[in-house]
BAMARBA-919577 format. One record per residue (C-alpha): residue in one letter; x, y, z. Coordinates in steps of 0.25 Angstrom, whole numbers. Layout:
! residues N
  res      u      v      w
    A      X      Y      Z
...
//
This chain:
! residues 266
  res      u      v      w
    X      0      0      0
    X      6     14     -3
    X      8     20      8
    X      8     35     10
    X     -3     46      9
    X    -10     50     -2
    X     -6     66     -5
    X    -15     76     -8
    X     -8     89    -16
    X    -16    101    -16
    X    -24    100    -31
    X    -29     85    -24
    X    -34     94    -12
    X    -41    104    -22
    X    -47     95    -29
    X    -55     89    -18
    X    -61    101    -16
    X    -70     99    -29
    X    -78     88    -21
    X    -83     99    -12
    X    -84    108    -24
    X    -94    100    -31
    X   -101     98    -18
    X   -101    113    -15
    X   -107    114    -30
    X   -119    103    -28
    X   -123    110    -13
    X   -122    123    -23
    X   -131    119    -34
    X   -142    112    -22
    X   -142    125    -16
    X   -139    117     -4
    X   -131    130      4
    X   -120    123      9
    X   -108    127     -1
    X   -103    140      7
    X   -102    129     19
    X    -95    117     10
    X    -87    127      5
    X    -81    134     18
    X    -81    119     24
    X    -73    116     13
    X    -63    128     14
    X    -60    125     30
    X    -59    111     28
    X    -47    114     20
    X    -42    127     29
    X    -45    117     41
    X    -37    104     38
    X    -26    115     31
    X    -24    121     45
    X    -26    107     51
    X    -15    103     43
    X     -4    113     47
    X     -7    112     61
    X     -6     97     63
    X      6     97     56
    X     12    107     67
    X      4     99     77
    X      9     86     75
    X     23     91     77
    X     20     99     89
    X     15     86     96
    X     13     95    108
    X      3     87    118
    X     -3    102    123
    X     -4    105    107
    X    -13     92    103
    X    -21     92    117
    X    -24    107    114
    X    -28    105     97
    X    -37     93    104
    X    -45    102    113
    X    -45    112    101
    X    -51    104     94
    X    -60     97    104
    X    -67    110    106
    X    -69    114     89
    X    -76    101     90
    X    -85    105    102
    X    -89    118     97
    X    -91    112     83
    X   -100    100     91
    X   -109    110     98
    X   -112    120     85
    X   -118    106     78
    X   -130    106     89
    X   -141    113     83
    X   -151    107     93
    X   -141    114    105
    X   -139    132    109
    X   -128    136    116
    X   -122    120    119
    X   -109    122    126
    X   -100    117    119
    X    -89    117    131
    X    -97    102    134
    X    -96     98    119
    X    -80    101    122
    X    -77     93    134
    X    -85     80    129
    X    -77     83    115
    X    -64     84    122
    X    -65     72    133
    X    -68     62    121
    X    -60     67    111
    X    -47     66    120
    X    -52     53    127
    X    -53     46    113
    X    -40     52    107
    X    -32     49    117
    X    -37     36    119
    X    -36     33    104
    X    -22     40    105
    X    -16     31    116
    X    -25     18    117
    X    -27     15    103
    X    -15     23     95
    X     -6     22    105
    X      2     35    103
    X     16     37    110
    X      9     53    115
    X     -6     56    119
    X     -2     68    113
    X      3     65     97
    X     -4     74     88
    X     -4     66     76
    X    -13     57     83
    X    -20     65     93
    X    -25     76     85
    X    -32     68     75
    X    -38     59     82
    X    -44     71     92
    X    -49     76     77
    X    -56     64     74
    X    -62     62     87
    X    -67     74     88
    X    -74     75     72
    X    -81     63     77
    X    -86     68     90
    X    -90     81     88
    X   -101     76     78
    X   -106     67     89
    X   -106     77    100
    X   -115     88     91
    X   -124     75     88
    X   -126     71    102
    X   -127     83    108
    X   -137     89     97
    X   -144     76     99
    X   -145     77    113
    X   -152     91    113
    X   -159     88    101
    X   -166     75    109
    X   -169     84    120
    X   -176     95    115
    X   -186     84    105
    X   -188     77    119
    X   -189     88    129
    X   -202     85    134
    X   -200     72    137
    X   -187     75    145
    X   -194     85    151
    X   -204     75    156
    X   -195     65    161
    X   -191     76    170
    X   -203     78    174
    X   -205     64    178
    X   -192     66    187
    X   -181     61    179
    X   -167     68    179
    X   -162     75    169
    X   -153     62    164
    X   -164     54    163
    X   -173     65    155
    X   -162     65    143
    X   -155     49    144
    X   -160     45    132
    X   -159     58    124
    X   -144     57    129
    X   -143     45    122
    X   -149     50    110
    X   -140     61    109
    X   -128     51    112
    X   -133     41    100
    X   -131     52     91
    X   -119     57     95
    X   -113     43     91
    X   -120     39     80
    X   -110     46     70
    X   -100     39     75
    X   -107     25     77
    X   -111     25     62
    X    -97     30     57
    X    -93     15     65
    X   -102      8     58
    X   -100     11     44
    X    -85     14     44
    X    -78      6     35
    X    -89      3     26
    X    -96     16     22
    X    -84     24     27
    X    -69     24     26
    X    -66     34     36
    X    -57     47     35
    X    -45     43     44
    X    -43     29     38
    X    -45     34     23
    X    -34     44     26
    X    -24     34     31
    X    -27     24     18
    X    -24     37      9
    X    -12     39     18
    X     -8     25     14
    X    -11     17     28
    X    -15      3     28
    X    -29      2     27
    X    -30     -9     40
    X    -23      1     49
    X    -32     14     45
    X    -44      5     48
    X    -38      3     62
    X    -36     20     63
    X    -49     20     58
    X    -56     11     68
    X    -49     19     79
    X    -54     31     74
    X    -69     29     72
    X    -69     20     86
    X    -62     34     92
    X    -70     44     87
    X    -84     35     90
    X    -78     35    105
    X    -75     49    106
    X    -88     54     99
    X    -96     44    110
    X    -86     51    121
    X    -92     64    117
    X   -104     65    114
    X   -108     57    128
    X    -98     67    135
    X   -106     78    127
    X   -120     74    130
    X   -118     69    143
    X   -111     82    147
    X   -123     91    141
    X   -136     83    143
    X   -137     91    157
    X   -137    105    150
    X   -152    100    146
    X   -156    102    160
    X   -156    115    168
    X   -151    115    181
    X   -166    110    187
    X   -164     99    178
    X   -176    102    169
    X   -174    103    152
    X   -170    116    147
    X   -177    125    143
    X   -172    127    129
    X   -174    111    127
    X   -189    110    129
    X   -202    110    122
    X   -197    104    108
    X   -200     90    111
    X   -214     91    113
//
């Protein structure tokens, strides 16, 4: 098997901008308002990853432990703010919990990954801390909006029905269980479906790359396994973190439904 990755010069680069091209022209001709939006996606993506780039390079041979625990927590707190503006069904959510549920299962799982399973010399090395901490936190921050947004969401449709178990003299816990679990279910089902087709309807991003980089294709199934166990851990971590950590800002301090949650589920 050739070994060695696969370069791509700057006109291969170009000319993969013309699959967005001729998407940008289709959601032109449908009206569909989305080309400003494709279009500046587009133009960060490459600023972005650019950036990204250069400063990895300078991270990497840095390999300060200060450095990489401070890009993490950077990073962790992009991805909470990013989680809390994707809740439509939630005002003024703080996202300082959002945060700490991100922060304690993203370094939980990465290190765990990093020492346990990798088995790296330093808890520290940038070259497998940082992009692992990146994939972690991609997954999880999707499954924390979802929960969360599906917690609130639940709450709000079934207000009057937790509104009369209180009544009835159950505790707040006990009012919202079951909408807990809901909001948990979909939380993880991203991740539980990416498990069960992987491999068959999808060849995911991190093993792809290391085929094209010239890796034997049994060891980047083994990478890949890792990866998709990790991020499924870690978006679980954090989404019960999150929901556990917020189903109490449901309730004022007499314990009742807030105000703002009642009256749309009757």
């Amino acid at each position: 098997m050739n070994s060695g990755v696969v370069p791509i010069s700057d006109l291969n680069l170009i000319l993969s901008v013309i699959l967005v091209l001729i998407v940008g022209a289709i959601s032109a001709s449908l009206k569909l308002g989305m080309l400003k939006s494709l279009i500046w996606g587009s133009i960060r993506t490459f600023v972005q990853l650019f950036i990204m780039g250069y400063a990895l390079v300078w991270i990497f041979s840095v390999d300060s432990p200060i450095l990489v625990a401070g890009l993490v927590i950077l990073m962790c707190f992009i991805a909470s703010r990013t989680a809390v503006k994707r809740t439509p069904n939630i005002s003024n959510f703080p996202a300082v919990l959002a945060f700490i549920s991100l922060t304690a299962s993203t370094y939980l799982v990465t290190f765990f990954v990093t020492f346990a399973v990798i088995s790296a010399d330093r808890w520290y090395t940038a070259r497998i801390v940082i992009p692992i901490a990146g994939m972690v936190l991609g997954n999880s921050m999707n499954g924390l909006s979802l929960g969360i947004d599906r917690l609130y969401s639940e709450v709000r449709s079934r207000s009057w029905e937790i509104e009369t178990q209180l009544a009835l003299g159950a505790t707040p816990w006990e009012a919202v269980r079951s909408h807990l679990k809901e909001a948990l279910r979909a939380g993880m089902t991203p991740s539980i479906n990416s498990l069960m087709v992987v491999g068959i309807v999808t060849l995911p991003g991190m093993m792809t790359g290391q085929i094209l980089a010239g890796a034997d294709p049994h060891q980047a199934v083994r990478y890949q396994i890792v990866v998709m166990l990790m991020v499924t851990a870690a978006a679980a971590a954090g989404c019960l973190l999150l929901v556990m950590l917020s189903y109490k800002r449901l309730f004022d301090k007499e314990g009742a439904l807030r105000q703002e949650l009642k009256g749309s589920g009757k």
